[in-house]
N, CA, C and O of each residue as an XYZ file, in Angstrom:
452
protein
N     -11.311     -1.278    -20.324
C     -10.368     -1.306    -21.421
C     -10.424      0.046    -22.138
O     -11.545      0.517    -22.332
N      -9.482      0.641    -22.503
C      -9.158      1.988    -22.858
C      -9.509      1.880    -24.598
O      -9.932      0.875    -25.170
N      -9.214      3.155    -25.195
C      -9.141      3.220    -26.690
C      -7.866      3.013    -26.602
O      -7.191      3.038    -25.573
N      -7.375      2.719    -28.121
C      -6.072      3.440    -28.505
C      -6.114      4.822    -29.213
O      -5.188      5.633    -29.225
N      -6.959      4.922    -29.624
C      -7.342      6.639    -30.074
C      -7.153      7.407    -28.797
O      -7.957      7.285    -27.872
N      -6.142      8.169    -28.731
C      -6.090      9.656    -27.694
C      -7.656      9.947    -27.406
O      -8.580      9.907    -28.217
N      -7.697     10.251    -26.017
C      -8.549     11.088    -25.742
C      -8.539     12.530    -25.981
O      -7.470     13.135    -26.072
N      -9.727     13.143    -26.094
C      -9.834     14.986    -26.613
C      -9.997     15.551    -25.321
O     -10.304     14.966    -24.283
N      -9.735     16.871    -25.518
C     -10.196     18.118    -24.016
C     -11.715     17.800    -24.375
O     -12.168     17.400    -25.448
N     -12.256     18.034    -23.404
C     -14.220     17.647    -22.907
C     -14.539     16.172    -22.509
O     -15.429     15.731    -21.782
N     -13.194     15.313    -23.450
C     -14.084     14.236    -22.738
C     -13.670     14.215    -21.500
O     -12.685     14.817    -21.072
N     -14.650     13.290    -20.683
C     -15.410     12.776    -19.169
C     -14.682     11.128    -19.005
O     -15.490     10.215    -19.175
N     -13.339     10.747    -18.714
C     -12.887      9.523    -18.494
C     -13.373      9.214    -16.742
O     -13.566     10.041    -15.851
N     -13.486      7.437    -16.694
C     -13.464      7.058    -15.220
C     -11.784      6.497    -15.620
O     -11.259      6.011    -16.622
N     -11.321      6.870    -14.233
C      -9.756      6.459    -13.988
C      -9.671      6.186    -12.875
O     -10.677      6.600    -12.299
N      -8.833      5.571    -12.044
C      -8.596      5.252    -10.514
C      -8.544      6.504    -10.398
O      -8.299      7.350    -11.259
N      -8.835      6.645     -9.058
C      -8.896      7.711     -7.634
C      -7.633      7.612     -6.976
O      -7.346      6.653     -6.260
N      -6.626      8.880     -7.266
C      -5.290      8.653     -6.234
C      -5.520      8.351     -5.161
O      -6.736      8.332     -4.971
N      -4.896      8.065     -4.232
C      -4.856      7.953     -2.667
C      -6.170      7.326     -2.109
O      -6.460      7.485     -0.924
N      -7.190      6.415     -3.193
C      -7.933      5.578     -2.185
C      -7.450      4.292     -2.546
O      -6.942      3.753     -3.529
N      -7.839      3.960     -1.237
C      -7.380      2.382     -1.051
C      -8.978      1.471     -0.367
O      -9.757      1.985      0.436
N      -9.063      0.585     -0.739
C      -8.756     -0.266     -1.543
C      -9.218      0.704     -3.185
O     -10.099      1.557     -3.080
N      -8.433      0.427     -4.845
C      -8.569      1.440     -5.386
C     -10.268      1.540     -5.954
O     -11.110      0.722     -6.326
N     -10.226      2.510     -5.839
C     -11.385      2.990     -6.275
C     -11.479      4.302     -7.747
O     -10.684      5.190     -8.054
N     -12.478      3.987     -8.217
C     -12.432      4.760     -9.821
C     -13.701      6.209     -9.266
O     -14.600      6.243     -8.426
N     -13.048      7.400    -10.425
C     -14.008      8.482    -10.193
C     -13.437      8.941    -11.790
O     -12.614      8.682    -12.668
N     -14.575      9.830    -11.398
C     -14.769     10.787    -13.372
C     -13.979     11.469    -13.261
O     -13.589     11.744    -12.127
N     -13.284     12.152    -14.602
C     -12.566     13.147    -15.049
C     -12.275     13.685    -16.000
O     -11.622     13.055    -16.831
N     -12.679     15.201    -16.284
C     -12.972     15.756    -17.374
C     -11.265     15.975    -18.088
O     -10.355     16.067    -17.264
N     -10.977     16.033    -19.288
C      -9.771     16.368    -19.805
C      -9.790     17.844    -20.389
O     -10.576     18.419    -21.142
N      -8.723     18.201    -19.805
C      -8.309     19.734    -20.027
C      -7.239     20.101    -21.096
O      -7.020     21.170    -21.665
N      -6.574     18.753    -21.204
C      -5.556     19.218    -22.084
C      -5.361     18.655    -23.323
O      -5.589     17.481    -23.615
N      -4.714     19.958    -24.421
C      -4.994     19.659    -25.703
C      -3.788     18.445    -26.435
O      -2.790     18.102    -25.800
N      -4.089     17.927    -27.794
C      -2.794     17.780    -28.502
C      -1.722     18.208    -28.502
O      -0.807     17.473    -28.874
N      -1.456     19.541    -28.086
C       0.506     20.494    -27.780
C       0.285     19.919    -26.233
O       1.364     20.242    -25.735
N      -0.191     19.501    -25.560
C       0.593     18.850    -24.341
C       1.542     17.244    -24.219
O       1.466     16.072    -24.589
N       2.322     18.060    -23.526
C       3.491     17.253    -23.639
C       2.857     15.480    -24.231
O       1.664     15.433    -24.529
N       3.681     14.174    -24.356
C       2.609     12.949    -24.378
C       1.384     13.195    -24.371
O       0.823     12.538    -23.494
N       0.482     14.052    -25.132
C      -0.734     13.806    -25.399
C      -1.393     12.373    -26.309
O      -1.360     12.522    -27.530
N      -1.796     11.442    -25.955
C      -2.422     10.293    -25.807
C      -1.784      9.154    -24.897
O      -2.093      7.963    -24.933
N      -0.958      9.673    -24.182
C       0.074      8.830    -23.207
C      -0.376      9.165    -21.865
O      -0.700      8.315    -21.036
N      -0.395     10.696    -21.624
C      -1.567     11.134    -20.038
C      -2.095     12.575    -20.788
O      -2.079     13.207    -21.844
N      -2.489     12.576    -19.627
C      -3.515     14.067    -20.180
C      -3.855     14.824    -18.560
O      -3.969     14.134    -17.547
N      -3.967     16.128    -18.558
C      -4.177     16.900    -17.854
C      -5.602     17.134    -17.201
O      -6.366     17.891    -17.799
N      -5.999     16.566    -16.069
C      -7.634     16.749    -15.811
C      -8.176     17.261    -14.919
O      -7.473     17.914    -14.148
N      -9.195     17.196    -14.746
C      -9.922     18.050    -12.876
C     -10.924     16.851    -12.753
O     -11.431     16.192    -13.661
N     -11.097     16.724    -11.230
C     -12.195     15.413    -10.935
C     -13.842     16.256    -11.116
O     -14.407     17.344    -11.010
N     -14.013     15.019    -11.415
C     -15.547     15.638    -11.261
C     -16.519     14.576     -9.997
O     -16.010     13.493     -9.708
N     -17.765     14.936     -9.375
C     -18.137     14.490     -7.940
C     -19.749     14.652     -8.218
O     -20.172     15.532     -8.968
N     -20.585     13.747     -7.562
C     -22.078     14.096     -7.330
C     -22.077     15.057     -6.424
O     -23.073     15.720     -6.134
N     -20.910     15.193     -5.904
C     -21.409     16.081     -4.568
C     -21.301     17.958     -4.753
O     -20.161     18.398     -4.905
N     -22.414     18.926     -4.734
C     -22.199     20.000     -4.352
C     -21.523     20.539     -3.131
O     -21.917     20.522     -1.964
N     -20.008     21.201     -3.838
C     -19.157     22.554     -2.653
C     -19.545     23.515     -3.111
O     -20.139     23.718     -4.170
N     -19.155     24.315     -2.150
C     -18.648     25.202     -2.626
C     -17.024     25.511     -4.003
O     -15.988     24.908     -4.282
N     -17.708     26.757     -4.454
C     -16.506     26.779     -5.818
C     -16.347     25.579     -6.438
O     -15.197     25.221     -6.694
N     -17.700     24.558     -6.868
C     -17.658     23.565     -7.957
C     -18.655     24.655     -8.689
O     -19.433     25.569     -8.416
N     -17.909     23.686    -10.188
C     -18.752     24.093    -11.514
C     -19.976     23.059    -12.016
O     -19.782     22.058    -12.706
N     -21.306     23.529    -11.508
C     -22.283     22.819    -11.767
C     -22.103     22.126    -13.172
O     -21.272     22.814    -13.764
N     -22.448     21.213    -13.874
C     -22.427     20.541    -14.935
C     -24.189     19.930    -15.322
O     -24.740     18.923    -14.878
N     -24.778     21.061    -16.378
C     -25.864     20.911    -16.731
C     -26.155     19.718    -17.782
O     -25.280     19.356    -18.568
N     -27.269     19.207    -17.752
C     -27.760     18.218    -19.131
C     -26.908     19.000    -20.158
O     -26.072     18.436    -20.864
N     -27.138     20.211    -20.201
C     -27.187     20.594    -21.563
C     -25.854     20.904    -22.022
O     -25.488     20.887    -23.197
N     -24.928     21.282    -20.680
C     -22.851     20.720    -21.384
C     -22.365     20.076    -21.585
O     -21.140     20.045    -21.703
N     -23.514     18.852    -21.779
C     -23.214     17.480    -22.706
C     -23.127     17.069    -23.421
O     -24.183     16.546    -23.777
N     -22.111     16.871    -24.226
C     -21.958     17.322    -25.917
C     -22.774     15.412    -25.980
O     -23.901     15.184    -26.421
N     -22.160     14.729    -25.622
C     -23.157     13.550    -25.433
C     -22.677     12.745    -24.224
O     -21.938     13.352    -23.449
N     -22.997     11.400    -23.924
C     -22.998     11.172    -22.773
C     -23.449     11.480    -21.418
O     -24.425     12.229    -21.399
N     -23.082     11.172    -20.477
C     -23.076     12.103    -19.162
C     -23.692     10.666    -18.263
O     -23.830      9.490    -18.602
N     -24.023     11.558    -16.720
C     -23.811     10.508    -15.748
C     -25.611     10.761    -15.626
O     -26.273     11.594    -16.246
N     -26.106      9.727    -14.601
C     -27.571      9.616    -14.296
C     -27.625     10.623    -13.378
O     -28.790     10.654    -12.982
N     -26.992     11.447    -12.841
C     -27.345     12.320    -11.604
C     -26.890     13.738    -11.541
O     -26.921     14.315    -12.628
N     -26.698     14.057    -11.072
C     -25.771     15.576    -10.793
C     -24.442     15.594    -11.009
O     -23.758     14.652    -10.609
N     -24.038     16.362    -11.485
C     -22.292     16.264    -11.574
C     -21.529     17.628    -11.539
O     -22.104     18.695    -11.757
N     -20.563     17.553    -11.330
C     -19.744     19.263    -10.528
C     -18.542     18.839    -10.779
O     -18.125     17.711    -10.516
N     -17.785     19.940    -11.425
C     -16.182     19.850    -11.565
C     -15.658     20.766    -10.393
O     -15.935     21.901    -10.005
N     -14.607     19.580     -9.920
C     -13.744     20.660     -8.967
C     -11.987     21.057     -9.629
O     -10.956     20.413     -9.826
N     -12.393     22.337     -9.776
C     -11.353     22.658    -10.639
C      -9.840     23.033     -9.761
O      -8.752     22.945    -10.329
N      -9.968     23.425     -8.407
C      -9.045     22.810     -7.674
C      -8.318     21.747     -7.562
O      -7.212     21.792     -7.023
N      -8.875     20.559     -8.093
C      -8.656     19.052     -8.128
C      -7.918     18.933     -9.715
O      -8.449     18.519    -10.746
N      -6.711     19.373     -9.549
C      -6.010     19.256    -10.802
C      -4.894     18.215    -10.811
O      -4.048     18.224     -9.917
N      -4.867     17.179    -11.952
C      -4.383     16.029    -11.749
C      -3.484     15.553    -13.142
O      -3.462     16.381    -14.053
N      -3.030     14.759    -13.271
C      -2.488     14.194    -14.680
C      -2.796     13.035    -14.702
O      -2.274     12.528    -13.709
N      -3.602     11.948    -15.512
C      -3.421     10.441    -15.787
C      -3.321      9.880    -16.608
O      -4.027     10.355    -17.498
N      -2.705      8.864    -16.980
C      -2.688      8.024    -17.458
C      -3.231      7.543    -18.672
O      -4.142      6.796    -18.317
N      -3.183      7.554    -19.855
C      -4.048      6.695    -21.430
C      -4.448      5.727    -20.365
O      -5.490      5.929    -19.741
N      -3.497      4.416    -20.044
C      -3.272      3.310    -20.132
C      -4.014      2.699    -18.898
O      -4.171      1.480    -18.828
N      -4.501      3.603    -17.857
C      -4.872      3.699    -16.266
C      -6.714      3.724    -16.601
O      -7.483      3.235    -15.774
N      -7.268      4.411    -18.015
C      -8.258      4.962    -18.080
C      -9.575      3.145    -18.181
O      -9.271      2.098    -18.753
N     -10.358      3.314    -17.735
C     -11.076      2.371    -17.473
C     -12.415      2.578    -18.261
O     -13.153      1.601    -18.138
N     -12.923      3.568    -19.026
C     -13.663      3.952    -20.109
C     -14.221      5.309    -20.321
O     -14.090      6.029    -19.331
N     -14.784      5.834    -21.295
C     -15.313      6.841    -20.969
C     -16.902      7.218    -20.780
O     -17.698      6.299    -20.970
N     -17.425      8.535    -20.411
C     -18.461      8.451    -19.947
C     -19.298      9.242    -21.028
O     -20.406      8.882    -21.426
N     -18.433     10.677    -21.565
C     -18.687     10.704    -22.403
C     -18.518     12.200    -22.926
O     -17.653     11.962    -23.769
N     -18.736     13.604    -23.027
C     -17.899     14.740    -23.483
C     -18.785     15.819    -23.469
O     -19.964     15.742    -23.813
N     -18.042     17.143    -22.947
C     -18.544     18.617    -22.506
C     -18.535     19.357    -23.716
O     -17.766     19.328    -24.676
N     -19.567     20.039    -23.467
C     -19.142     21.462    -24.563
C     -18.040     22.187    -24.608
O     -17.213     22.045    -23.707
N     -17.899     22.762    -25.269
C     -16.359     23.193    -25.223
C     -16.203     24.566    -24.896
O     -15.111     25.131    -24.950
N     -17.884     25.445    -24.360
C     -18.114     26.363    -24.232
C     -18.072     25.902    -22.479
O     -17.811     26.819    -21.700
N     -18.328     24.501    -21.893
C     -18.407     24.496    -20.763
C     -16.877     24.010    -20.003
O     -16.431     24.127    -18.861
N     -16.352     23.408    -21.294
C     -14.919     23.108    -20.880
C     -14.042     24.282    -20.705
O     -13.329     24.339    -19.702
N     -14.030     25.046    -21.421
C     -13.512     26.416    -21.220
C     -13.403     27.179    -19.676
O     -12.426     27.606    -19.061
N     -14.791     27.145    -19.362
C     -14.947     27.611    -18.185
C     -14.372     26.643    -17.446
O     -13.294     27.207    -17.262
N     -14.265     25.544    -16.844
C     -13.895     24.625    -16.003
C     -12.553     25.162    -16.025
O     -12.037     25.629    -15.010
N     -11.710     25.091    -17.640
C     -10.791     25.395    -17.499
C      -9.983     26.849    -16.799
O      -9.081     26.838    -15.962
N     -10.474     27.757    -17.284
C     -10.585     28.975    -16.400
C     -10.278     29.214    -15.123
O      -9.328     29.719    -14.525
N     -11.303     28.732    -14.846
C     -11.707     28.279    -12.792
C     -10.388     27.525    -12.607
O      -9.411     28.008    -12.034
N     -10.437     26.410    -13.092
C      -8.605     25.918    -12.651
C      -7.535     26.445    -12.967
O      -6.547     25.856    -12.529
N      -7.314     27.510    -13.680
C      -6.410     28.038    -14.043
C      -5.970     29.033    -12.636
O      -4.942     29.212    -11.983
N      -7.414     29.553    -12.606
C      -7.449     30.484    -11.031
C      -7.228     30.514    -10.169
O      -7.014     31.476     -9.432
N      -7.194     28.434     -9.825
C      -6.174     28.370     -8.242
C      -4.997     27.727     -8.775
O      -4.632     26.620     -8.378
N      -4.183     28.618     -9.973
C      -2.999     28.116    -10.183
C      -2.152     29.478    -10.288
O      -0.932     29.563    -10.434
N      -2.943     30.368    -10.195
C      -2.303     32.146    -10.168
C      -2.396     32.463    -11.298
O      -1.512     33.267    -11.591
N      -3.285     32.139    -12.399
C      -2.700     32.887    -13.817
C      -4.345     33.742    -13.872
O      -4.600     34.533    -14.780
């Protein structure tokens, strides 16, 4: 069950996973601010994964403004997505904004800017 309070850029939502079937939920950090378009209606995000790639952004204890997951966690900032308020299944919990920045960055980078 979701808030009705908008979510902020840093927080860490679980939301369904596009394209798996049967559906399945994964993390996702929010990138985008209040001036985006329906901001508390969807929001702009990158997935985040236990798994180390290459060109993920490690995610330390300490870019945890609070919350966070029991294990390792990595943003893939390639993995740029839009979802849903209403889709969101809870949150986990929110980045620094010194680490959101960077995430953001890195995704900006495989978008040409």
């Amino acid at each position: 069950m979701t808030s009705n309070q908008p979510f902020q850029r840093g927080d860490v939502v679980k939301h369904p996973a596009p394209f798996k079937q049967p559906p399945r939920h994964r993390f996702f950090l929010i990138l985008s601010e209040p001036s985006h378009p329906f901001h508390g209606q969807e929001y702009s995000v990158v997935a985040l994964t236990s798994k180390q790639r290459p060109d993920a952004v490690e995610i330390e204890d300490n870019d945890w403004r609070f919350g966070g997951p029991s294990g390792d966690s990595y943003a893939s900032p390639w993995y740029v997505f839009t979802i849903k308020h209403g889709d969101i299944v809870n949150a986990q919990g929110s980045l620094t904004d010194q680490k959101t920045d960077e995430i953001a960055k890195d995704a900006a980078s495989y978008l040409g800017v």
